[in-house]
N, C-alpha and C positions, 0 to 999 in steps of 0.2 A: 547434788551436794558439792561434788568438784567445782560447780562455774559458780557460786554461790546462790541460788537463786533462793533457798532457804534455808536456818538454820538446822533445822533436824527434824524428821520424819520418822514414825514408827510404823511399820505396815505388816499386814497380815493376809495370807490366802489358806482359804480351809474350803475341805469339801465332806461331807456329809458326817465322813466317821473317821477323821483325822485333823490335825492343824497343819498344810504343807507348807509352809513359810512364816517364817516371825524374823522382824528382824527393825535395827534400827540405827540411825545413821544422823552426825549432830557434829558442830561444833564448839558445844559447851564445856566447861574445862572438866566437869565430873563425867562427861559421858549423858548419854541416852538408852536406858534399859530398855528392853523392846518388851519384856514382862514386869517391869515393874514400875513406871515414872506412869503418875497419873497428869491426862490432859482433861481438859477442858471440852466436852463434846458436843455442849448447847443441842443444838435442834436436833441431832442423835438423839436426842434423848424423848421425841416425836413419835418415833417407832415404836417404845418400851409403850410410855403412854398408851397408844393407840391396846396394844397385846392384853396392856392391865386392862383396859375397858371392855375388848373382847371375851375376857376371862367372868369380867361384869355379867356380856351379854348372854353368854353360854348358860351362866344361873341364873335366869329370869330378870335380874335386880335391874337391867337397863334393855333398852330398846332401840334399835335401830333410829326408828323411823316414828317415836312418839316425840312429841316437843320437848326437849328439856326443863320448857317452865312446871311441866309437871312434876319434875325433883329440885326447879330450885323455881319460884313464882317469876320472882322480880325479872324473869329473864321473858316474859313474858312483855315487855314493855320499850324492846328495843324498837330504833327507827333508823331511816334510812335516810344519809347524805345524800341531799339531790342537786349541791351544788350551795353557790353564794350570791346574797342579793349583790344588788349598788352598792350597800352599804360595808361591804364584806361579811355578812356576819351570813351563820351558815340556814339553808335550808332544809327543812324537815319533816318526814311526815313516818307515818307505820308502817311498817314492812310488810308486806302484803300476807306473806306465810310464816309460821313461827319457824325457829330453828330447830332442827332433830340431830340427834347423834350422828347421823350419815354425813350432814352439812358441814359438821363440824370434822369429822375423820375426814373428807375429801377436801378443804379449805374452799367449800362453797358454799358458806355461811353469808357474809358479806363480812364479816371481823376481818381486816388488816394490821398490817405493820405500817407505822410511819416513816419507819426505812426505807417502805419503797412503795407510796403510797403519797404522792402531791400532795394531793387535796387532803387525806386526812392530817398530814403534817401541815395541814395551812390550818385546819381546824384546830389540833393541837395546841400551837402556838395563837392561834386566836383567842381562843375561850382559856388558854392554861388549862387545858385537859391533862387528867394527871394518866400517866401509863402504869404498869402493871408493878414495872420496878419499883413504884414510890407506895405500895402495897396500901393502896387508897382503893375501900370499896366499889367507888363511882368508876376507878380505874376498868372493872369488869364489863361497864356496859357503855362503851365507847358506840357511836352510831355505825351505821352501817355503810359499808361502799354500794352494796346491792342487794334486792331480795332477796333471801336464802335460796338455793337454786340457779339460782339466772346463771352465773358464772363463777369460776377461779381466779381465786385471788389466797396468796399466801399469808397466813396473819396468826392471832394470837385465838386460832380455834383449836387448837389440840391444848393449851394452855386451860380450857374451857372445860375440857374433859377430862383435863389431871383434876378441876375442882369438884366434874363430879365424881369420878374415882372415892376421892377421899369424902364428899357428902356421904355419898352411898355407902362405904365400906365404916364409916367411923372412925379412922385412919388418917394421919397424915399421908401424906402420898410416897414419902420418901419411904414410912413405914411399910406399907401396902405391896410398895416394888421390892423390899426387902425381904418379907414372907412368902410374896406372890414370886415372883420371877428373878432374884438375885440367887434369892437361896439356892431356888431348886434349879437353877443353872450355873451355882457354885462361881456366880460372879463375885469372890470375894473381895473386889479393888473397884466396887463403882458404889457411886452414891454422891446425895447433896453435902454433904457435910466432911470439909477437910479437917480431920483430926491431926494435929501436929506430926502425926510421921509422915501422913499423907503429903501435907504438907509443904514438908519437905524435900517433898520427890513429885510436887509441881511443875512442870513445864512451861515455864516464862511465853508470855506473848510478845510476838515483834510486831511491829506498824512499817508498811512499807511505803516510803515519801515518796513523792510525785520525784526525786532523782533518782529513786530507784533503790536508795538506802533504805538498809533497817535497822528501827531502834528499837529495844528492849523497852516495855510497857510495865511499869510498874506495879507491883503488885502490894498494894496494901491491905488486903485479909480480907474474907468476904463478910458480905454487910450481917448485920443488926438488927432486927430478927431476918433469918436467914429464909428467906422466900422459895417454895418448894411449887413449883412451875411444870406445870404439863410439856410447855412449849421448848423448855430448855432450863441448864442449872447442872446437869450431874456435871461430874468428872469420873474418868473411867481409863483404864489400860486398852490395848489393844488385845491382848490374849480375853480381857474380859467380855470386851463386845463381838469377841468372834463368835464365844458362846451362845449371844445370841443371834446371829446370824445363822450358828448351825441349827439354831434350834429352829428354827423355820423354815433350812434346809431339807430339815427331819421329820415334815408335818408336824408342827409343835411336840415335838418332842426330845426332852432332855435328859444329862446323866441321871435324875432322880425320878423319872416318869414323865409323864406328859403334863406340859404346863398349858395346852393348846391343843383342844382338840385339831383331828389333821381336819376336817370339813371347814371348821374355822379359817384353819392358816388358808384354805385351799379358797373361803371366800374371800379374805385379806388381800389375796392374791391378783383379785380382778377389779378390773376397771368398774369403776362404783359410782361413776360421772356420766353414762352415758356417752354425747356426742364430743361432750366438754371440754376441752384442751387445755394444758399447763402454757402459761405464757412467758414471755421475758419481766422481771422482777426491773424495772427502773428503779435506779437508786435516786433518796434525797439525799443520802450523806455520802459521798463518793470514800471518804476516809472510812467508813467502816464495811463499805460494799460497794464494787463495780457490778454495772448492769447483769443480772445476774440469769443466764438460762445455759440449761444442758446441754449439746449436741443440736444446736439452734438449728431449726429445718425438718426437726425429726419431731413425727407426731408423740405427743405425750400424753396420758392420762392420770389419772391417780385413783388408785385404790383406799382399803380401811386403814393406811395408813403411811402409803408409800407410793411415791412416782413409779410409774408405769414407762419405757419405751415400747411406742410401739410397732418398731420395728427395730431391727440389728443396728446396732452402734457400731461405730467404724473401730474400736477399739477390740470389736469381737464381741459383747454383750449381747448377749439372745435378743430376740424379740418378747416381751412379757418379762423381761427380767425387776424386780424392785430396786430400788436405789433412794439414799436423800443424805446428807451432807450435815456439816453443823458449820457457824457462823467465822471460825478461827481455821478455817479451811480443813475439818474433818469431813473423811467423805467414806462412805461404804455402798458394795449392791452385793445382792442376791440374786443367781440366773437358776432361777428351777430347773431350766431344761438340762444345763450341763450340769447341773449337782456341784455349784462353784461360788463361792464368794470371797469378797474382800475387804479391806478396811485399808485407808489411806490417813496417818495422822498430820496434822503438821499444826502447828502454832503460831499463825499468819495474818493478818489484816493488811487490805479489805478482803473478804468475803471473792470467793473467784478472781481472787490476785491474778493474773494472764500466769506467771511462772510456776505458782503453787499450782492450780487448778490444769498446768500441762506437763509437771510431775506426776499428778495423779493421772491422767489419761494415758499416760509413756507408760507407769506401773499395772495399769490395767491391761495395756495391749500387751506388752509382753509378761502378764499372765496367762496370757488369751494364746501367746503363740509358746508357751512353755508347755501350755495343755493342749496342744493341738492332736 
């Protein structure tokens, strides 16, 4: 914060049955409450997803490893990008295997993002394929990068599973995390919907220029009807996501009981890919994201709903510990083995800014050597 490299950070370290650190640091003229300014947590908001659907799993209503065309048809009809003729226009055929819940938890579906995804941004802009944001039903069945299985690739499949969530339960989704997992973990400061006080203790975004400036991103009110997204959308404090974090610290277990059986949390936990490895994220849009990977060299996996390393990160991170991030350079992990997590906020673009995302790795290691 001294060399300015960001305007303000909120961060948090808890361990199983305590919060050890809250705290927060800003050069805004009102300040930065480290318990009360809500940010923006986008793909944070991956992991909740994921917990609602296991919560699904637990009561028969969904399944692993059945197709999902069997709770919604149409999803039965996707195909797979294999490329563009002479003429540009794209190539297509069936997917060899439907898609299952597992596909979709581990992002090896073949559903991507065109943030960081060439070719499906070539397809985008060729056909005007609408995305997710312009809340166009076509928007859901975007073609495929690859057969469901083959490989990873990160994209709008946890988005896929907030829709069935809310098919399944008859529920908005925002409602579901409400009843299901806010409550009973007394997140009272997260959720899709900013109510004017919230509001008002929004956390501005900065864009940072190729000279290294930042400017303050305008915020003009969120949209019309307000889109309620697996993938991403809440906003949240940092005392509030810590809750969850402990709560998976705890074998799904919270202030009000258990929202997660512990066998649950203990499958969530492991690698659900196989041989399958997490890759580097190339960017199409440099302004909203630099090439984006973790601890590059270090084997990764993913779980039912979270990156796996799998080995020790040089910051101190277990081997097996959970980790994933949101898009304005929010970032949190979970290390089972030492009973330790954290949460990094910041307010940033692009996505893995070099300075924001070595903020978070400075705050990580000396947690690592506070708890040593």
């Amino acid at each position: 914060m001294q060399r300015g490299d960001f305007p303000g950070v909120v961060a948090a370290v808890v361990r199983k049955n305590e919060n050890t650190y809250f705290a927060a640091f800003a050069e805004r003229a009102l300040g930065l409450r480290a318990d009360d300014d809500r940010l923006g947590v986008h793909s944070m908001t991956k992991a909740i997803t994921g917990a609602a659907a296991m919560q699904l799993v637990e009561q028969g209503k969904l399944a692993l490893d059945v197709p999902i065309s069997t709770y919604i048809p149409r999803a039965a009809d996707f195909q797979v990008l294999e490329g563009f003729d002479a003429n540009g226009d794209p190539r297509l055929r069936p997917a060899k295997r439907p898609i299952t819940l597992r596909h979709l938890m581990t992002h090896t579906s073949g559903l991507v993002y065109n943030i960081w995804d060439a070719d499906f941004d070539r397809f985008v802009k060729r056909n005007n394929f609408p995305l997710l944001a312009s809340g166009k039903e076509d928007a859901w069945y975007p073609p495929l990068k690859f057969d469901p299985g083959d490989q990873w690739e990160y994209g709008i499949s946890i988005d896929w599973i907030g829709r069935l969530v809310s098919h399944i339960s008859g529920k908005s989704l925002g409602t579901y995390m409400q009843e299901n997992i806010f409550g009973p973990l007394n997140m009272t400061s997260t959720g899709y919907t900013l109510t004017p006080d919230m509001a008002s203790r929004r956390v501005p975004v900065h864009q940072r220029g190729p000279d290294g400036k930042l400017t303050e991103i305008p915020f003009t009110g969120q949209p019309q009807p307000l889109l309620e997204l697996g993938g991403g959308g809440l906003y949240s404090t940092a005392p509030d996501y810590a809750q969850f974090v402990r709560m998976i610290l705890n074998n799904g277990k919270g202030p009000s009981g258990q929202v997660l059986k512990p066998e649950t949390v203990a499958l969530m936990s492991k690698n659900a890919m196989g041989d399958t490895r997490v890759v580097m994220l190339k960017t199409t849009v440099p302004a909203r994201s630099e090439n984006a990977e973790f601890f590059p060299g270090l084997p990764k996996s993913w779980s039912l709903s979270f990156m796996i390393n799998e080995q020790q990160a040089p910051t101190g991170r277990s081997a097996g510990s959970l980790a994933w991030a949101g898009i304005n350079n929010t970032f949190y992990w979970i290390d089972p083995s030492k009973g330790i997590g954290g949460v990094f906020m910041a307010q940033v673009l692009p996505f893995v800014d070099g300075r924001t995302l070595q903020g978070f790795y400075d705050f990580e290691t000396a947690t690592y050597q506070a708890n040593a």
